[in-house]
N, C-alpha and C positions, 0 to 999 in steps of 0.2 A: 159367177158371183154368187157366194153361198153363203158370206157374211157378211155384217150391216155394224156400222160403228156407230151407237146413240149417244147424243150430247143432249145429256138431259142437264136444262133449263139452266144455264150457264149463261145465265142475261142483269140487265144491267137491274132490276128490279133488286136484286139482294145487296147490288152497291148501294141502295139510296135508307137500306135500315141501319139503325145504331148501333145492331151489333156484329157491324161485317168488319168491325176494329179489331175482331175477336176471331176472324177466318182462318180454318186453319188450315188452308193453302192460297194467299194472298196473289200469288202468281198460278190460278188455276188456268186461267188463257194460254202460259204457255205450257201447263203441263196437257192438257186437252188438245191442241197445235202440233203435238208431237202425236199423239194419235190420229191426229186427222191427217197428215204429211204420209204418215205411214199406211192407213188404208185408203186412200188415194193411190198412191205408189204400187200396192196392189191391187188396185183395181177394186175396191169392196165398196160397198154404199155406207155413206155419210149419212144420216139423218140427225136432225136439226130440232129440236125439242124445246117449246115456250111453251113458257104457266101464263096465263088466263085467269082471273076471275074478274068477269065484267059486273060491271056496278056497284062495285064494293067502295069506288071511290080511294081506295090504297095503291101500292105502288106495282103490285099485279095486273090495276085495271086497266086494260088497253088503253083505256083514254090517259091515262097518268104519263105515256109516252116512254116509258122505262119499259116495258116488256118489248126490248129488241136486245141481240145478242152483244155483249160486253167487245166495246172494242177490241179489233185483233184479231177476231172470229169471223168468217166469211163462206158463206155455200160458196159454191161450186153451179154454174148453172146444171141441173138436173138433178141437187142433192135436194130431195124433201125437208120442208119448214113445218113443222107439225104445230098445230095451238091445243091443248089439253085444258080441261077443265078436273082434273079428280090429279089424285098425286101419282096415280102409274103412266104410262105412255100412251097405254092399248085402250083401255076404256070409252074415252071421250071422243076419240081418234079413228080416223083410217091407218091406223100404223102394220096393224096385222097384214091389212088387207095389200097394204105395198110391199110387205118383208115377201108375204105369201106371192104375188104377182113376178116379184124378181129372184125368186128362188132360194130363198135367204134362210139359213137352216139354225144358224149362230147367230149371236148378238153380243158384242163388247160393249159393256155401258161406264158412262163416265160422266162425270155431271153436279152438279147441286142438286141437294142436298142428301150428302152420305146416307141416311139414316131412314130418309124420308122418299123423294123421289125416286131418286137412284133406286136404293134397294127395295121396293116397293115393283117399281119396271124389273128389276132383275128376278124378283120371284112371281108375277104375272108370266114375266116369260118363260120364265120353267116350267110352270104349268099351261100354258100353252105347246109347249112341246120343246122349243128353243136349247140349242148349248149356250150355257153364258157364262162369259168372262165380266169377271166385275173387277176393274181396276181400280181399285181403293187409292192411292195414288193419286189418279186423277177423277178423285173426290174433293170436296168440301164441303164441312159443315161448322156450324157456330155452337156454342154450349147451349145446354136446354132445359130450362127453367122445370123444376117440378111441376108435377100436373095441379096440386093444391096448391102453388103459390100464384098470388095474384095478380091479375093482368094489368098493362100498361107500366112496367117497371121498365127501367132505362136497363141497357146493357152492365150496365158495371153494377145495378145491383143485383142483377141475376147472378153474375157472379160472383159476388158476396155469399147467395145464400150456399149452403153446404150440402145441399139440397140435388144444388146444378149437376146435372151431366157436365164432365167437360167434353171437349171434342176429341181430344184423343179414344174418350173412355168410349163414345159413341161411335167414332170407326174399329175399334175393336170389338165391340159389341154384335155391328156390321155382321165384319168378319166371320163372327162365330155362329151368326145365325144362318150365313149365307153358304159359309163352306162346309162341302160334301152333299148338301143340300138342296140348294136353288141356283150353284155358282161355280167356278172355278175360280180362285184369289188369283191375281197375276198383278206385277210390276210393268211400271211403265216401259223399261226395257224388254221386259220378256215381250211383249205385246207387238212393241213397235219390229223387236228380231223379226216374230213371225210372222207380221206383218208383209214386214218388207221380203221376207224370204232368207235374212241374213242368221 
């Protein structure tokens, strides 16, 4: 086993904000299920990735009972459940130290949010040394409000202003920071073929 599939923070916390009406992969459980199917089959490690921020009293906070993975989603007994506090995986975590224990030399990331998380984990891991695969595909992310416009706006006026990232603009964005760079782009098919061996 020389590859590890992360499922970064694909939990029910992002279902409970206003503007997961605006996700731009609403069925991301099954497009991530078909990665997980797939490096299972081969034999590769699952790990399991939740956002944290304790005491903040929001839908992050452990106590708010939403930072558990979105129905659908299920380890595996022996697939690692990670808790993160910072937006990459490695940081706040023993993630290194399990990829490094099982011999883990690659990493396919997949997860919420595109822009943030995800790509954040995928360029930590390139600089730790990691090949990665960044399945854009089985991403998702929501528009994203200018930095100067002001907080506590409802979803629909974010996107109102003209200001907004939308999401598509923001996984292309991804893309071009990631490839050649910190990443390999791949579809969910290309991933699951070589997964499985097909």
């Amino acid at each position: 086993m020389n590859r590890a599939l992360l499922v970064i923070d694909v939990q029910e916390s992002f279902r409970r904000r206003d503007n997961w009406r605006h996700v731009s992969a609403p069925d991301i459980v099954d497009r991530v299920n078909r990665l997980v199917t797939a490096a299972r089959a081969d034999g590769d490690l699952v790990v399991w990735v939740l956002h944290n921020e304790p005491g903040t009293g929001g839908v992050f906070d452990p106590a708010s009972g939403f930072v558990r993975l979105m129905d659908g989603l299920e380890p595996e007994p022996g697939e690692p459940l990670v808790h993160k506090t910072a937006h990459n995986a490695f940081t706040t975590t023993n993630l290194q130290q399990t990829l490094t224990a099982r011999g883990v030399r690659e990493v396919v990331v997949c997860g919420i949010r595109t822009e943030q998380c995800c790509e954040t984990t995928a360029r930590v891991a390139s600089d730790l040394g990691y090949d990665v695969t960044f399945v854009t595909e089985a991403t998702a992310t929501t528009p994203l409000a200018h930095w100067e416009a002001p907080a506590g706006r409802t979803a629909d006026e974010v996107l109102a202003d003209p200001r907004t990232l939308q999401a598509d603009q923001l996984i292309a964005r991804t893309e071009y920071a990631l490839a050649g760079r910190f990443a390999t782009i791949r579809t969910i098919a290309e991933v699951a073929g070589t997964l499985t061996g097909s």
